[in-house]
Biotite code that builds the C-alpha atoms (Angstrom):
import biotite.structure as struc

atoms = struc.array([
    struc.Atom([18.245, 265.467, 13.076], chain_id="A", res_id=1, res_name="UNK", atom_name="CA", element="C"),
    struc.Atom([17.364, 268.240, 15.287], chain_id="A", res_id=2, res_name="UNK", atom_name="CA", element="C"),
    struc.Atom([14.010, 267.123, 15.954], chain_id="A", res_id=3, res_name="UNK", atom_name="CA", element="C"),
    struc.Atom([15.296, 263.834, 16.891], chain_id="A", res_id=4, res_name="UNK", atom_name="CA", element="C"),
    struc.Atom([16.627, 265.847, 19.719], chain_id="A", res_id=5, res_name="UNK", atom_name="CA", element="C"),
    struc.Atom([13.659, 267.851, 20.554], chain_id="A", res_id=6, res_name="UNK", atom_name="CA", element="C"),
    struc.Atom([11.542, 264.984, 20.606], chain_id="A", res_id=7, res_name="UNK", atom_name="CA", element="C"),
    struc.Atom([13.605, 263.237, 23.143], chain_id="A", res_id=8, res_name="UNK", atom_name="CA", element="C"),
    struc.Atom([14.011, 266.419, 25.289], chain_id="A", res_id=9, res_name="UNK", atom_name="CA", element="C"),
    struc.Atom([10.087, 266.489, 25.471], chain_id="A", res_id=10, res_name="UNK", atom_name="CA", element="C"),
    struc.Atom([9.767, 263.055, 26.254], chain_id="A", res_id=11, res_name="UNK", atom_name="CA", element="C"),
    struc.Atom([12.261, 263.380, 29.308], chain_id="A", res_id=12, res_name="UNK", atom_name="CA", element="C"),
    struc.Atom([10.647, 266.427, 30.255], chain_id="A", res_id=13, res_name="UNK", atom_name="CA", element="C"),
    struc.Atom([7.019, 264.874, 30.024], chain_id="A", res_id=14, res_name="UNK", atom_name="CA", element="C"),
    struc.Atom([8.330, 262.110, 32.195], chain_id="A", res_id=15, res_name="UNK", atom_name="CA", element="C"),
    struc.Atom([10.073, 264.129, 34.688], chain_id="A", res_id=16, res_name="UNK", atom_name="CA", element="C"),
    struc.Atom([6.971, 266.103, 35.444], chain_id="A", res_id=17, res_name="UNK", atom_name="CA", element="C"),
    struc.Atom([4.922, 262.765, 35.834], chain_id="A", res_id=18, res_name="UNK", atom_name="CA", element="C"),
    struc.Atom([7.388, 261.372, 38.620], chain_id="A", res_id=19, res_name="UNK", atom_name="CA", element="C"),
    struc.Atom([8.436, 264.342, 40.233], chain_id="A", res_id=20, res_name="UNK", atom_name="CA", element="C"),
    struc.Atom([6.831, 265.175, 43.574], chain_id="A", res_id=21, res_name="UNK", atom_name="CA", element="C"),
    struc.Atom([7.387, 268.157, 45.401], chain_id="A", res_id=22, res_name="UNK", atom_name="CA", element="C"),
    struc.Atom([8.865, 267.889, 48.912], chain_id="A", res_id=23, res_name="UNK", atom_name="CA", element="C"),
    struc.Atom([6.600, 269.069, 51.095], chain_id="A", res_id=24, res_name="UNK", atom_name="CA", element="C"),
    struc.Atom([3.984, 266.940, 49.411], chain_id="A", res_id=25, res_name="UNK", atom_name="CA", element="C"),
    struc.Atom([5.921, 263.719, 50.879], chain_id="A", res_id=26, res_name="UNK", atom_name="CA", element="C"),
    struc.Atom([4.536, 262.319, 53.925], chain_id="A", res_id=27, res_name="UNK", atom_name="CA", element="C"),
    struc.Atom([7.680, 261.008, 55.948], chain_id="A", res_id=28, res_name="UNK", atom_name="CA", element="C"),
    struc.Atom([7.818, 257.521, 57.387], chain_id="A", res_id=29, res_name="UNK", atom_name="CA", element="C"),
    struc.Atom([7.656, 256.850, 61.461], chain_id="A", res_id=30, res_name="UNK", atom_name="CA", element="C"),
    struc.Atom([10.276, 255.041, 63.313], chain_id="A", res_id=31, res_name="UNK", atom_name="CA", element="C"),
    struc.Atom([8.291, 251.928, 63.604], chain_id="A", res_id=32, res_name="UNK", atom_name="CA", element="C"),
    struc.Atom([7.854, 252.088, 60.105], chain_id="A", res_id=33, res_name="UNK", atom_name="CA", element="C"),
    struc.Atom([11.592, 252.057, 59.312], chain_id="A", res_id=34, res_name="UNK", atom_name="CA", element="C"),
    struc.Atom([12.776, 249.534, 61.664], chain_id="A", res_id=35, res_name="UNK", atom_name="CA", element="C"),
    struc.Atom([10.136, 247.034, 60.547], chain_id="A", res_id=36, res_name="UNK", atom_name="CA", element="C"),
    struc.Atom([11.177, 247.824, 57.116], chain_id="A", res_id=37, res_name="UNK", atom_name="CA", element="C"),
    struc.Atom([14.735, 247.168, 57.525], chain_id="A", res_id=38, res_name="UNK", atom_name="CA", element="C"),
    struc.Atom([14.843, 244.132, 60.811], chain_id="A", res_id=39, res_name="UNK", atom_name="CA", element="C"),
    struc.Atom([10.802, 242.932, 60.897], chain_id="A", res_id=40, res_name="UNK", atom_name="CA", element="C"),
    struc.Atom([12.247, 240.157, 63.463], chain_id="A", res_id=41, res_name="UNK", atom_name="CA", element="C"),
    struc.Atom([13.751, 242.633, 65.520], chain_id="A", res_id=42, res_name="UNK", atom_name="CA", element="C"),
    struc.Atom([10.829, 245.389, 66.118], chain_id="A", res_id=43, res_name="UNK", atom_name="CA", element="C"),
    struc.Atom([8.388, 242.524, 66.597], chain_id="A", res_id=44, res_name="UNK", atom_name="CA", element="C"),
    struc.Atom([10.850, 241.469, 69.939], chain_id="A", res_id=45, res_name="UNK", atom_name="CA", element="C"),
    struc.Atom([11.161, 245.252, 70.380], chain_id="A", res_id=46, res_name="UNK", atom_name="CA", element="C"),
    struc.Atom([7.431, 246.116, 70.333], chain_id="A", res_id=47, res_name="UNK", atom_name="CA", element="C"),
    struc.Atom([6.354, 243.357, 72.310], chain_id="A", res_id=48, res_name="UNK", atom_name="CA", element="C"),
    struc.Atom([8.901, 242.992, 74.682], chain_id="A", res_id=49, res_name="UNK", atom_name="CA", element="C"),
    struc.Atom([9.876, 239.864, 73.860], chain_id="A", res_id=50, res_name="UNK", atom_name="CA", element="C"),
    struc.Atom([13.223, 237.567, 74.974], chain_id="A", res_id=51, res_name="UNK", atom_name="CA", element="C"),
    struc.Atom([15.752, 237.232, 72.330], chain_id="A", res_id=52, res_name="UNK", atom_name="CA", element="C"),
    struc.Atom([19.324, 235.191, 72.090], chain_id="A", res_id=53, res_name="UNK", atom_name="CA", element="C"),
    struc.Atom([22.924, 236.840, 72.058], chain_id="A", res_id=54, res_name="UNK", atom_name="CA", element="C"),
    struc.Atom([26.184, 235.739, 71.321], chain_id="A", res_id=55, res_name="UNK", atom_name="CA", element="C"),
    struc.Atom([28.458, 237.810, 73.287], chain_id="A", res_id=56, res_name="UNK", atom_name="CA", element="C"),
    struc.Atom([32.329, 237.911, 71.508], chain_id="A", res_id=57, res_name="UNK", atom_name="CA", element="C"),
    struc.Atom([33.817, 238.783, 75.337], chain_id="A", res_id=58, res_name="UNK", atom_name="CA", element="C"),
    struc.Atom([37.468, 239.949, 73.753], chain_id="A", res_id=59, res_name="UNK", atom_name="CA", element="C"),
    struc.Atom([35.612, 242.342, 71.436], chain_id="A", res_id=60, res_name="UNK", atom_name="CA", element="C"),
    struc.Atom([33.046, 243.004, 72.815], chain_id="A", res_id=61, res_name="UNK", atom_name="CA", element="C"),
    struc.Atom([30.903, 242.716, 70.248], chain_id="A", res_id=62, res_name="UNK", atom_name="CA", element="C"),
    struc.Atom([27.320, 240.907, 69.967], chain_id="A", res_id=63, res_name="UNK", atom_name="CA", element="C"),
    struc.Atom([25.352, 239.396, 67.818], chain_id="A", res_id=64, res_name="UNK", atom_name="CA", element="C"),
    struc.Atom([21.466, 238.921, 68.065], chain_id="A", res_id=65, res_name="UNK", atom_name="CA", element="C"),
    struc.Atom([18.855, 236.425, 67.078], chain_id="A", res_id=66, res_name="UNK", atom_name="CA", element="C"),
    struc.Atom([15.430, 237.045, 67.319], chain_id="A", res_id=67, res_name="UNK", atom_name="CA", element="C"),
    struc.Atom([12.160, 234.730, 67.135], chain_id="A", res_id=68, res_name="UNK", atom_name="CA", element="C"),
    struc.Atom([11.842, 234.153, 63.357], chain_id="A", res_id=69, res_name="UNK", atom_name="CA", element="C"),
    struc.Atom([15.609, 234.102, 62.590], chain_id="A", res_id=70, res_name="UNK", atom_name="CA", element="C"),
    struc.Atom([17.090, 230.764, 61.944], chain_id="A", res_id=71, res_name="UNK", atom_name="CA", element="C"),
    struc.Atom([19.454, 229.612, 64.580], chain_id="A", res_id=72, res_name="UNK", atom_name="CA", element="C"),
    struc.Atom([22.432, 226.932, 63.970], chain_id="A", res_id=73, res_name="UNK", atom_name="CA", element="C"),
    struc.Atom([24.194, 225.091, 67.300], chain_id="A", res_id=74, res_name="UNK", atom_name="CA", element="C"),
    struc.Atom([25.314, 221.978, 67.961], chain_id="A", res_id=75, res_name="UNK", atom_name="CA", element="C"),
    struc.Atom([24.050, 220.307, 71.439], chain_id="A", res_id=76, res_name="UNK", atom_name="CA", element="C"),
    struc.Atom([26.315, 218.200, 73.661], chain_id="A", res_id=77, res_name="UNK", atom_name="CA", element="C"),
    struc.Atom([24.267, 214.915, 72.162], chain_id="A", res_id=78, res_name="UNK", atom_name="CA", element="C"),
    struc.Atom([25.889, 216.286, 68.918], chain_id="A", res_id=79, res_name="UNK", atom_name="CA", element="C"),
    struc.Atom([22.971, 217.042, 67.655], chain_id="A", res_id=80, res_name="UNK", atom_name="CA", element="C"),
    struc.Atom([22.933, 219.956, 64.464], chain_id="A", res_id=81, res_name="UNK", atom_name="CA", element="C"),
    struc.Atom([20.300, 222.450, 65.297], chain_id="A", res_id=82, res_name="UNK", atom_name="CA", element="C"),
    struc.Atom([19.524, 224.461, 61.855], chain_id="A", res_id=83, res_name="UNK", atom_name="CA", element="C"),
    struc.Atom([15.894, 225.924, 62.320], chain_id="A", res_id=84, res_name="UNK", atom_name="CA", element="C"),
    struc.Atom([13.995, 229.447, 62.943], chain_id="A", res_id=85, res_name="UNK", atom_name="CA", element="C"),
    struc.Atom([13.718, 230.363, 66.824], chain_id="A", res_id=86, res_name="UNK", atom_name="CA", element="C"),
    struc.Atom([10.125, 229.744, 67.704], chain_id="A", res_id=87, res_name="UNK", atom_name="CA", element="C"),
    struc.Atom([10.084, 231.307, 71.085], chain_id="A", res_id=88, res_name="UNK", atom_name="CA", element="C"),
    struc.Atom([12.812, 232.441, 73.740], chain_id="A", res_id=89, res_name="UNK", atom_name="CA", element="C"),
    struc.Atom([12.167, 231.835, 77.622], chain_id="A", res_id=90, res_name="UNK", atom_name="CA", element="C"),
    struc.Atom([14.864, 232.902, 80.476], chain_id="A", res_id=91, res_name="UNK", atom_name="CA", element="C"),
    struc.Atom([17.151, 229.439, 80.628], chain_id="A", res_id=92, res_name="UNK", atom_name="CA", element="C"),
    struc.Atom([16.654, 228.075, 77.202], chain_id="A", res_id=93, res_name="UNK", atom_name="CA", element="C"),
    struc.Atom([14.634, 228.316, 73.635], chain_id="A", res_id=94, res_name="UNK", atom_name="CA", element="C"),
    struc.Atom([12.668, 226.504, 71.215], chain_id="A", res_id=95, res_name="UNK", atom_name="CA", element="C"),
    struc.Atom([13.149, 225.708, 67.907], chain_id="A", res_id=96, res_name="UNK", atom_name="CA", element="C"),
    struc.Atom([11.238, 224.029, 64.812], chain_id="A", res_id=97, res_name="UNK", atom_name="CA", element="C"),
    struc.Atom([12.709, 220.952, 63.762], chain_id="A", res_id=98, res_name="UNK", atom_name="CA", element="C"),
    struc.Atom([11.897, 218.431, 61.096], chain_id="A", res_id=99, res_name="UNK", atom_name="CA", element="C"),
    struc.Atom([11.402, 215.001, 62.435], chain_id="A", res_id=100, res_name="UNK", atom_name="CA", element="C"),
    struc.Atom([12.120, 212.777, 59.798], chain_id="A", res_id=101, res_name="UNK", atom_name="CA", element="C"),
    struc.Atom([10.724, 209.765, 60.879], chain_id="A", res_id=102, res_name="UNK", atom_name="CA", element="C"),
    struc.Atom([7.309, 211.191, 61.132], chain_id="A", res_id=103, res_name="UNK", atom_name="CA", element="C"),
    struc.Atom([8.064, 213.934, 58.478], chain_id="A", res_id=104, res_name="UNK", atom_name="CA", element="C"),
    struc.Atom([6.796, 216.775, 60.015], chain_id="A", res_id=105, res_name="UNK", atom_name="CA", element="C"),
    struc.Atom([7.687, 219.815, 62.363], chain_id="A", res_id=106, res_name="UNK", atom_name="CA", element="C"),
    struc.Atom([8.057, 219.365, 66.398], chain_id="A", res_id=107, res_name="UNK", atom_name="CA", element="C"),
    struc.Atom([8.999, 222.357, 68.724], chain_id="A", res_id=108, res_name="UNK", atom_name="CA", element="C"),
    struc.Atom([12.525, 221.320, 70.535], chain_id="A", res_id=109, res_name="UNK", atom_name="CA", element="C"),
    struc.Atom([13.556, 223.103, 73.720], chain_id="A", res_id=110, res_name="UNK", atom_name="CA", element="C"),
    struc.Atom([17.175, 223.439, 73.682], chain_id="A", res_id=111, res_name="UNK", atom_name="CA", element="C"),
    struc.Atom([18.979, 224.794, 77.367], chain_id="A", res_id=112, res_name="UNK", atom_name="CA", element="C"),
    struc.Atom([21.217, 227.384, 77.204], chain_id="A", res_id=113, res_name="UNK", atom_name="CA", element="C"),
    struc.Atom([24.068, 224.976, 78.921], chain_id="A", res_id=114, res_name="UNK", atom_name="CA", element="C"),
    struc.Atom([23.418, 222.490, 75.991], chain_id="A", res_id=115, res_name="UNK", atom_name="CA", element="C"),
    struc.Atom([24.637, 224.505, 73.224], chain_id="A", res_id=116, res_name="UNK", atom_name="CA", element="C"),
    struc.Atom([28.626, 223.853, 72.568], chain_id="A", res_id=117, res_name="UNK", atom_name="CA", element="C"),
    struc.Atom([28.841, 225.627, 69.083], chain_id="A", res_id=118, res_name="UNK", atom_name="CA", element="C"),
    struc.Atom([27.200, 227.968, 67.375], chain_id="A", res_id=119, res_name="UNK", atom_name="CA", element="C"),
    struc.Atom([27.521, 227.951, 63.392], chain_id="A", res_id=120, res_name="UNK", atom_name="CA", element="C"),
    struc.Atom([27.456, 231.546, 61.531], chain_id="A", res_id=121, res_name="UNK", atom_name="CA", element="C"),
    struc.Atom([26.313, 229.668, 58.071], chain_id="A", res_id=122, res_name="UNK", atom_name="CA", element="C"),
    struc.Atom([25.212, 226.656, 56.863], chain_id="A", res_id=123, res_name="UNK", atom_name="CA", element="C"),
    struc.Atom([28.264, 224.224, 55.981], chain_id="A", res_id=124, res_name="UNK", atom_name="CA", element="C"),
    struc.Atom([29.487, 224.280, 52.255], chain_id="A", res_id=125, res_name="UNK", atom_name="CA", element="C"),
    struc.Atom([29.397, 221.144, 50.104], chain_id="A", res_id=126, res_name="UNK", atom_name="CA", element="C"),
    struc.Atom([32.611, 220.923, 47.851], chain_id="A", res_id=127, res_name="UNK", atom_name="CA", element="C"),
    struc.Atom([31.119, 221.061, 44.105], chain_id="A", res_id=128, res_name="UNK", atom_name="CA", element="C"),
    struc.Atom([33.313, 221.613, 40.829], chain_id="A", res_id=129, res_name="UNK", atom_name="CA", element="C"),
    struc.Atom([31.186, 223.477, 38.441], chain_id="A", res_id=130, res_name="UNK", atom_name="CA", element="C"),
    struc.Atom([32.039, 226.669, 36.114], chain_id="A", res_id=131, res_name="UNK", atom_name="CA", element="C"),
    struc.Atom([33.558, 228.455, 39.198], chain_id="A", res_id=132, res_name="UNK", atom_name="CA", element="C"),
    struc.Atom([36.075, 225.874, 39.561], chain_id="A", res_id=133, res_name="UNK", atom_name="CA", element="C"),
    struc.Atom([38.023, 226.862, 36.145], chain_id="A", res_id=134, res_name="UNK", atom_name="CA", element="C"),
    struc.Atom([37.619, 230.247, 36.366], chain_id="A", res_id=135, res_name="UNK", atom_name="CA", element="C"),
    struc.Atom([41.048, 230.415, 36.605], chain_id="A", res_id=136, res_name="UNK", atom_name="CA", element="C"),
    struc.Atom([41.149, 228.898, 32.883], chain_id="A", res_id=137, res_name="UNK", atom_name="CA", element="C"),
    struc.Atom([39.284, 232.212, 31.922], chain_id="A", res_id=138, res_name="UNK", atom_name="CA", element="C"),
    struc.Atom([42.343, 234.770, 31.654], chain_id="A", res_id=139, res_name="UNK", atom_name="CA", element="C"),
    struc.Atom([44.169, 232.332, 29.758], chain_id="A", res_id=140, res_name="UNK", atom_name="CA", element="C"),
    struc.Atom([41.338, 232.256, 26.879], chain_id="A", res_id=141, res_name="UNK", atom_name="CA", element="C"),
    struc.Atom([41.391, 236.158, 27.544], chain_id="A", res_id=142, res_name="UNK", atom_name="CA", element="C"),
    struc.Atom([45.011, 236.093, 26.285], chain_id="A", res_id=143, res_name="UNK", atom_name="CA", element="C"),
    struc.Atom([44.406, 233.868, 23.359], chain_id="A", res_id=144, res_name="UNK", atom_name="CA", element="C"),
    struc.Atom([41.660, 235.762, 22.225], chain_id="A", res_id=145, res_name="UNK", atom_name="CA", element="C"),
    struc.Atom([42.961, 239.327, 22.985], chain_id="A", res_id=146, res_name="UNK", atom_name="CA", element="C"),
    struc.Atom([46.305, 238.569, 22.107], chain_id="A", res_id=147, res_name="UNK", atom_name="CA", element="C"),
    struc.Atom([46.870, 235.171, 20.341], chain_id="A", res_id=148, res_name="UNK", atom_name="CA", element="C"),
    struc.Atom([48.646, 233.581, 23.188], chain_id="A", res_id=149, res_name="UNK", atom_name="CA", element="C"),
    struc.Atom([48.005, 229.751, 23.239], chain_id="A", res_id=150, res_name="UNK", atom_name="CA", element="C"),
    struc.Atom([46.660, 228.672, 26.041], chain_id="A", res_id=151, res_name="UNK", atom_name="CA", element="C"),
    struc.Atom([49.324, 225.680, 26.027], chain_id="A", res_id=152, res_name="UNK", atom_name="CA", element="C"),
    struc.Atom([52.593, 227.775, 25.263], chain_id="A", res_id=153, res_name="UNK", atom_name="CA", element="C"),
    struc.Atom([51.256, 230.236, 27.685], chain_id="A", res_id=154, res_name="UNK", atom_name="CA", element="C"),
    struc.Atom([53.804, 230.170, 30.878], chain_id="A", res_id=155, res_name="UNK", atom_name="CA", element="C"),
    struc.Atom([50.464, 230.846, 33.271], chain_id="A", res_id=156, res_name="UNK", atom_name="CA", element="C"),
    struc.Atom([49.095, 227.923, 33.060], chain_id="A", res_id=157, res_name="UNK", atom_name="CA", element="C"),
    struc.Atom([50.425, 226.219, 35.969], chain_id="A", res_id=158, res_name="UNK", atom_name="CA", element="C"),
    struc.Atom([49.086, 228.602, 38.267], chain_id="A", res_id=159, res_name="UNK", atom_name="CA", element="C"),
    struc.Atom([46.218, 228.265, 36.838], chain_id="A", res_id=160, res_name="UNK", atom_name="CA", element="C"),
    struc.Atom([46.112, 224.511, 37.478], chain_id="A", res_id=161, res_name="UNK", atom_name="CA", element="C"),
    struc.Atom([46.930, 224.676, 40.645], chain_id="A", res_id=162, res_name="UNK", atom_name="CA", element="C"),
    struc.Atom([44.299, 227.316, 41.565], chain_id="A", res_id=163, res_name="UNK", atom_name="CA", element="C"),
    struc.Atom([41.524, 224.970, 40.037], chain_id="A", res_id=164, res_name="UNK", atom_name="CA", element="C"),
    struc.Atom([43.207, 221.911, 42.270], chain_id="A", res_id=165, res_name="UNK", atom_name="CA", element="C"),
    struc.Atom([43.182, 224.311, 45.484], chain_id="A", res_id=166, res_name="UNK", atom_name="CA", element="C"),
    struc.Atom([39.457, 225.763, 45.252], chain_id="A", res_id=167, res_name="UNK", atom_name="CA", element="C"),
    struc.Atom([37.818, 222.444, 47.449], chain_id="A", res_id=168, res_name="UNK", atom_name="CA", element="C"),
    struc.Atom([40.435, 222.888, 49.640], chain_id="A", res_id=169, res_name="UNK", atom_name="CA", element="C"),
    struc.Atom([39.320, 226.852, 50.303], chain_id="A", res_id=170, res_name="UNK", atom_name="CA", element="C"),
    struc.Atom([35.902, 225.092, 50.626], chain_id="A", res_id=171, res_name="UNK", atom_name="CA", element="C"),
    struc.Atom([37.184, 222.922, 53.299], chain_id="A", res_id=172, res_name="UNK", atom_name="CA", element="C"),
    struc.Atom([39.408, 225.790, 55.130], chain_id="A", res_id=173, res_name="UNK", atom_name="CA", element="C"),
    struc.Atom([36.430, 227.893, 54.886], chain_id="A", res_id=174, res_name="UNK", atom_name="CA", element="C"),
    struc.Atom([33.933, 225.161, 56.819], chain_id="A", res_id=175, res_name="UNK", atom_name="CA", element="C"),
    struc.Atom([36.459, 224.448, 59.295], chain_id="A", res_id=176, res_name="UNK", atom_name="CA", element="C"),
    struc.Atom([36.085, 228.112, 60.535], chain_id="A", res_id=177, res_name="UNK", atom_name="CA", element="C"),
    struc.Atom([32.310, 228.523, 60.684], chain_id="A", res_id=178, res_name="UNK", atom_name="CA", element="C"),
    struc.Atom([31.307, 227.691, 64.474], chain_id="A", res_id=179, res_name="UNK", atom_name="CA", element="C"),
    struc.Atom([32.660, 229.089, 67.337], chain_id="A", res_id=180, res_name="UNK", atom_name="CA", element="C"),
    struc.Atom([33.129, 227.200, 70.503], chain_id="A", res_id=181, res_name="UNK", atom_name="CA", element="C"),
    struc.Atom([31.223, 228.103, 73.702], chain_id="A", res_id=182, res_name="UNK", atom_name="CA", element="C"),
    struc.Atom([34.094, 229.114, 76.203], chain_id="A", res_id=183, res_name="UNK", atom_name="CA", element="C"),
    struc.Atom([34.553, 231.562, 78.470], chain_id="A", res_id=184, res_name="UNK", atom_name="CA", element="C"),
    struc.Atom([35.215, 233.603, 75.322], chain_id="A", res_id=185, res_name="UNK", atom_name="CA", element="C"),
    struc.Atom([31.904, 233.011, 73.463], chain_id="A", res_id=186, res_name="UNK", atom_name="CA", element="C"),
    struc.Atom([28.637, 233.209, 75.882], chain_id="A", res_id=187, res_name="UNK", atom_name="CA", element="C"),
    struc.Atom([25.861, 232.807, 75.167], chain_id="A", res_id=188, res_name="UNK", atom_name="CA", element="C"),
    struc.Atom([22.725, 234.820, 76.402], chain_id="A", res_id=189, res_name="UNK", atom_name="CA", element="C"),
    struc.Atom([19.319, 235.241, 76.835], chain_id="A", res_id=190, res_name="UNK", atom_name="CA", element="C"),
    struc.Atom([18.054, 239.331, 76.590], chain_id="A", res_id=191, res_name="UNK", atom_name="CA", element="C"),
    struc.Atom([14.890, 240.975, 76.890], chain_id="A", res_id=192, res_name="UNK", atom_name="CA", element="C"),
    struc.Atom([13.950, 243.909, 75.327], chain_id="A", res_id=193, res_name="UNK", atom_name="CA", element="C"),
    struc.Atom([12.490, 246.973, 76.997], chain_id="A", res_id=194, res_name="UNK", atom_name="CA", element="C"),
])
């Protein structure tokens, strides 16, 4: 039984040795290195200098940045749905990749900056009833098998029920607040990096 033990200890210890590397033997990553890692969109428009698109929140000040690469969804004031990577970004307007569908393939569309009425944060949800949608079934079979509750003499099953019934509407309450409006709240922006 002891040996058991031993055996493992070595085997950790063999192991630990193998991986281990000392600290000063590490060579440290540059800055460039980093920020591609973690935003590769964003040091390419930083490196090169390149234009890029904000959405400026004006009562909180807050912004939020799309690059060339990153995928873009507005609405134009043809009401026309815009969901498609930013090819390239030029001082009154930008260009996107679109699929033409009567000639099925890709064409570059230049979209002005006054054009855009709504921008969309994500893609819209499609109301689906799969094993998510009677998850709220699950804690009643929890109680019949933990505790022998049936599920039918069980006084939670009308919440339940009405959870299930309610989950497309939270699908529909959550794409109704997707897209902001372009007001004089929401601007939107064309920056360049230095």
């Amino acid at each position: 039984m002891l040996q058991k033990y031993f055996t493992l200890l070595f085997f950790l210890m063999v192991c630990s040795a193998v991986f281990a590397q000392d600290f000063h033997h590490r060579q440290a990553e540059s800055v460039e290195e980093l920020i591609y890692k973690k935003d590769p969109n964003r040091a390419k428009a930083l490196y090169n200098k390149e234009n890029y698109l904000v959405v400026e929140n004006l009562r909180t000040n807050s912004r939020k940045r799309y690059y060339i690469g990153d995928v873009f969804m507005c609405r134009t004031k043809d009401d026309f749905v815009f969901a498609d990577e930013i090819y390239s970004v030029t001082d009154s307007s930008f260009v996107v990749t679109a699929l033409n569908e009567t000639t099925n393939r890709y064409e570059y569309v230049e979209i002005k900056l006054n054009e855009v009425t709504r921008i969309y944060k994500r893609p819209k949800r499609n109301i689906g009833f799969g094993w998510q949608t009677f998850s709220p079934f699950a804690y009643l079979i929890f109680e019949w098998a933990a505790w022998g509750v049936s599920p039918l003499q069980n006084n939670k099953w009308p919440i339940a029920a009405a959870l299930t019934a309610a989950q497309p509407l939270f699908t529909v309450v959550s794409n109704q607040f997707r897209s902001r409006k372009i007001t004089e709240n929401y601007r939107l922006r064309v920056f360049k990096s230095f």
